[in-house]
C-alpha positions in Angstrom: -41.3 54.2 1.7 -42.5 57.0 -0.2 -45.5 56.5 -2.8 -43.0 57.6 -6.3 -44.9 57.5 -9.4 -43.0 55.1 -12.1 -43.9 56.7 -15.2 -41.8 59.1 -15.4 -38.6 56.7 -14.6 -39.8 53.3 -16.3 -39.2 54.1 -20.0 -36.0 55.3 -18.8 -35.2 52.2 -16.5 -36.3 50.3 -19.4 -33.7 51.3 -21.9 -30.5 51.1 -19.0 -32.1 47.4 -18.2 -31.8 46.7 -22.4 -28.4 48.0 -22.5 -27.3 45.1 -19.8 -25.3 47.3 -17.5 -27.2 48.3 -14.5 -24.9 50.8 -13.2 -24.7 49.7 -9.6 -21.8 47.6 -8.0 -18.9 50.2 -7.4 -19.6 51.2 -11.0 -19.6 54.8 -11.9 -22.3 56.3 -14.2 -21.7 59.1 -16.2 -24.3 61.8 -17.3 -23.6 64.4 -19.4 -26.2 67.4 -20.5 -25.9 70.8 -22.9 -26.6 74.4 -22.9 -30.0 73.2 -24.2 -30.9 70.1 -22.5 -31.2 69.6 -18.4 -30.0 66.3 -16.4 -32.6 67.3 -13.4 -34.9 64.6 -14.6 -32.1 62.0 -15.1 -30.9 63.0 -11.9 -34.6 62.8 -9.7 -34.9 58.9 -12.0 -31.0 58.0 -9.9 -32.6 59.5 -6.3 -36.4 57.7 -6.7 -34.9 54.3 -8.0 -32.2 54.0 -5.3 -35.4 55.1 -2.8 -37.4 52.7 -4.0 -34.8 49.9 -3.7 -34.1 51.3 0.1 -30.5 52.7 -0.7 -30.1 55.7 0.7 -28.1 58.8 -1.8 -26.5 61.5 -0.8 -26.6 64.3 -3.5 -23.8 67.1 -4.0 -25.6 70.3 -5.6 -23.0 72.4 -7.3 -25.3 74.2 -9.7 -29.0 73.5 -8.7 -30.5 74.5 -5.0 -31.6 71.5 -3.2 -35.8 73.3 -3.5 -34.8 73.0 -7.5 -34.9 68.8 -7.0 -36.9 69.7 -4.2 -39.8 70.8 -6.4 -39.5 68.2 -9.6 -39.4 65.4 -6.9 -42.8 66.1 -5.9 -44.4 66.1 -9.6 -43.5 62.7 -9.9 -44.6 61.7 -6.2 -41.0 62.0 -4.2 -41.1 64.2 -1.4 -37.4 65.0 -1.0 -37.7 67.0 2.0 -39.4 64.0 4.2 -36.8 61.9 2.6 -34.0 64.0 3.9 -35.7 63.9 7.4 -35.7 60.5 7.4 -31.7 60.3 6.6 -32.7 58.3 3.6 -31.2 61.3 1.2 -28.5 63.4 2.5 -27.3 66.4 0.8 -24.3 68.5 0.6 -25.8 71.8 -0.5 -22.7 73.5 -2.3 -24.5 75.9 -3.4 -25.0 76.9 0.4 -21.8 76.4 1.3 -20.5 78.9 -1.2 -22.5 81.6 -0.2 -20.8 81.1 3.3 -17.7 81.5 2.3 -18.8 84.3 0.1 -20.4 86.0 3.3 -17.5 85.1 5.8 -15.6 87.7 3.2 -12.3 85.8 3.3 -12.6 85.0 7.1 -13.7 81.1 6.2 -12.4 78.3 8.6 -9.6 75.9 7.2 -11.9 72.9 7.2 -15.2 74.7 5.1 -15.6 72.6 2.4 -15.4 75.2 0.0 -12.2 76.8 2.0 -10.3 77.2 -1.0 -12.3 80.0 -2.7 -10.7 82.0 0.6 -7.0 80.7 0.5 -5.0 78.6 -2.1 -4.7 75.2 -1.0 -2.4 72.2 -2.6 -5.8 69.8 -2.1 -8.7 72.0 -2.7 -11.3 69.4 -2.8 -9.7 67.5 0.4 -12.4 69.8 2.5 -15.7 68.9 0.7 -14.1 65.2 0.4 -14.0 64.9 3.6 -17.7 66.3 4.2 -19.0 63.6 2.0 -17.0 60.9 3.6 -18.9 61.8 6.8 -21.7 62.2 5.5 -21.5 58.6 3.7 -19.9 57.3 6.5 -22.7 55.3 8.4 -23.6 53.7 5.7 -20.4 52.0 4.7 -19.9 50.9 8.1 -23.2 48.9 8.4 -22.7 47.8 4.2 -25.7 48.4 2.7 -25.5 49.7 -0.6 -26.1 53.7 -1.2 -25.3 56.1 -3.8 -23.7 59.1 -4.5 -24.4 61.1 -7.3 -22.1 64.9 -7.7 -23.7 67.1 -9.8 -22.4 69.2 -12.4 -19.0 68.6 -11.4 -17.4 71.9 -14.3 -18.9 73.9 -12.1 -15.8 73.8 -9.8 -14.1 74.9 -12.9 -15.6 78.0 -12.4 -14.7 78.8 -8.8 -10.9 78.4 -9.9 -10.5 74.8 -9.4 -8.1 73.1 -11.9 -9.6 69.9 -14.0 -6.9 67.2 -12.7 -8.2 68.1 -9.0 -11.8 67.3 -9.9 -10.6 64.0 -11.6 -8.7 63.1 -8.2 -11.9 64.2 -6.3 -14.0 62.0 -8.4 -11.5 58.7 -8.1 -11.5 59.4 -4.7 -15.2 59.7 -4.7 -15.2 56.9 -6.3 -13.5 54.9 -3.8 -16.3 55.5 -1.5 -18.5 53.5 -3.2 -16.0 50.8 -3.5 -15.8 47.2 -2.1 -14.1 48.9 0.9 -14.7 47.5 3.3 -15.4 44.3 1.4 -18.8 44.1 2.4 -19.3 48.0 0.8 -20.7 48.1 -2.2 -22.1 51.5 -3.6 -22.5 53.5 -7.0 -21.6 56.6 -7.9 -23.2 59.1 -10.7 -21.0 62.1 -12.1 -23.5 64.9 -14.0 -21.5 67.0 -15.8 -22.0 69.7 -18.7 -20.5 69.6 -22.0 -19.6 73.4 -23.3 -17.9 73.2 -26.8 -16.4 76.9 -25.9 -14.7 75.4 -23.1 -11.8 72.8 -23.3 -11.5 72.0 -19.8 -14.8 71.5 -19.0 -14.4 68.9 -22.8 -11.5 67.3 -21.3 -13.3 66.8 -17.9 -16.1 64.6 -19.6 -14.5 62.8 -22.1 -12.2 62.0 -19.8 -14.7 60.5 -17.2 -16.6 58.7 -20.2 -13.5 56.2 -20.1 -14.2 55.5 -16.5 -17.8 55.1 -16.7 -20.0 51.8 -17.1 -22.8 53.3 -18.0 -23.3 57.3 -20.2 -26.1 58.8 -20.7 -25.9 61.8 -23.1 -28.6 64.4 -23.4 -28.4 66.3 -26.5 -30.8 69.1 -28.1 -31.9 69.0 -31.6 -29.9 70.4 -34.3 -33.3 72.1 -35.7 -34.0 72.8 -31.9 -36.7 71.3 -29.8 -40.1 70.6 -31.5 -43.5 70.1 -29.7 -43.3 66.5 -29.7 -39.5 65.8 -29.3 -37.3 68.0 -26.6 -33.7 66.6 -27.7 -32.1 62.9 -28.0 -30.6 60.7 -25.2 -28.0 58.2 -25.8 -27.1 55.6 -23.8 -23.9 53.7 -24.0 -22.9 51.2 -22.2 -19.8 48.9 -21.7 -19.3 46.5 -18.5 -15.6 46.6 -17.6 -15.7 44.0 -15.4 -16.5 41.5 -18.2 -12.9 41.0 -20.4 -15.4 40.1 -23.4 -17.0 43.1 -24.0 -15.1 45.0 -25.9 -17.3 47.3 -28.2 -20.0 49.1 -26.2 -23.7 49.1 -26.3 -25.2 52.2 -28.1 -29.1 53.2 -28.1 -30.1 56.0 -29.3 -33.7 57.8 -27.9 -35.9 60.6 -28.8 -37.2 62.1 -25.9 -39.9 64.9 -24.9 -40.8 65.7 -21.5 -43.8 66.2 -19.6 -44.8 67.7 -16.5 -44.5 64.0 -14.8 -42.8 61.7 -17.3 -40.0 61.8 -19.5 -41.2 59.6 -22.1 -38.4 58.0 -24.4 -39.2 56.7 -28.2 -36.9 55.1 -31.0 -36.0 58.4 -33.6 -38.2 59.2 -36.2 -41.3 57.5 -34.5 -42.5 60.9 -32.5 -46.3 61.8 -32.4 -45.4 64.6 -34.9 -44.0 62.5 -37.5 -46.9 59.2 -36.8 
């Protein structure tokens, strides 16, 4: 078990346990960040908690190198790279993957996960499906929980991928963490940007935030960050497996981060302000 500071993920922990949706269970949690703001905290808080509660994750980096998680795990006390040895996190590095493709200059084999870029295909995301299926694969079979978190999903926007294929990728994603087999269950985490200049990339997460049990919305400051407050963070929640919830929860946080905690506060109560 790896020694993982908790300050930096309890206020955080904190406010999803207040909201009364935990996220796990075959739910999907959805996390959505600006030009301004960066998930990579949020998304080092998903791989340490599931650590510390022995589920093993398995991370797809679309934007990010794996040394970029690599490097904020161990501020906080998570060596990645041991963890990775271990088989505790796996990663699909699409970043990597990419640049293969990019240096097989067109010459990529059918089943490369990122094959598409070389040839147009009718499933495009079938290949790196697959590859996280695998990779995911010994884990379903025994049934212990895991998770699998795919970040910034509108970056396959960018490599020509239409949005309805990313939505199928993500159901089907989806389904991996389902109760299937029965004795299955996972979570899956969807990071994904929100760019008011692009529709697509719009449609992409508002569409996934009817999907999701849990959001978490990182937004910066109209006035732009301060030296006490870095941008808000709201968290709503709404558990769709309960027929009597029919309003979500909504919190809304200040938040400022620090070089080993992201430290959360109710608005207009920042150091600055006190």
């Amino acid at each position: 078990m790896a020694c993982i500071s908790n300050r930096m993920f309890e206020s955080v922990a904190s406010a999803v346990r207040g909201s009364g949706v935990d996220g796990v269970g075959g739910k999907l949690t959805l996390v959505t960040q600006t030009s301004t703001t960066s998930a990579s905290g949020l998304i080092i808080n998903f791989i340490a908690s599931s650590v510390t509660a022995d589920w093993p994750v398995c991370l797809l980096t679309l934007h990010n190198t794996w040394g970029h998680y690599c490097n904020i795990g161990n501020k906080v006390g998570l060596n990645l790279r041991n963890q990775r040895e271990q088989g505790t996190v796996k990663v699909v590095d699409g970043l990597q993957l990419v640049s293969g493709v990019i240096d097989a200059k067109g010459n990529c084999d059918d089943n490369h996960s990122f094959s598409f870029i070389c040839k147009p295909l009718q499933y495009p995301l079938k290949n790196l499906y697959d590859n996280l299926k695998q990779t995911v694969h010994p884990w379903r079979e025994s049934g212990i929980q895991f998770q699998i978190i795919l970040e910034d999903v509108e970056s396959l926007l960018h490599l020509g991928v239409r949005r309805k294929d990313i939505e199928t990728f993500i159901h089907y994603c989806w389904n991996l963490v389902g109760k299937s087999p029965p004795s299955t269950v996972g979570s899956l985490v969807v990071v994904a940007t929100i760019d008011e200049a692009d529709e697509d990339a719009n449609l992409l997460s508002h569409n996934m935030t009817h999907l999701a049990s849990l959001h978490l919305s990182l937004h910066g400051l109209s006035t732009g960050p301060s030296r006490e407050v870095h941008g808000l963070l709201r968290i709503t929640a709404l558990d769709r497996n309960c027929p009597n919830q029919c309003v979500p929860l909504i919190q809304n946080f200040q938040y400022k981060m620090e070089e080993k905690n992201m430290k959360l506060f109710a608005p207009g109560t920042s150091a600055n302000i006190l």
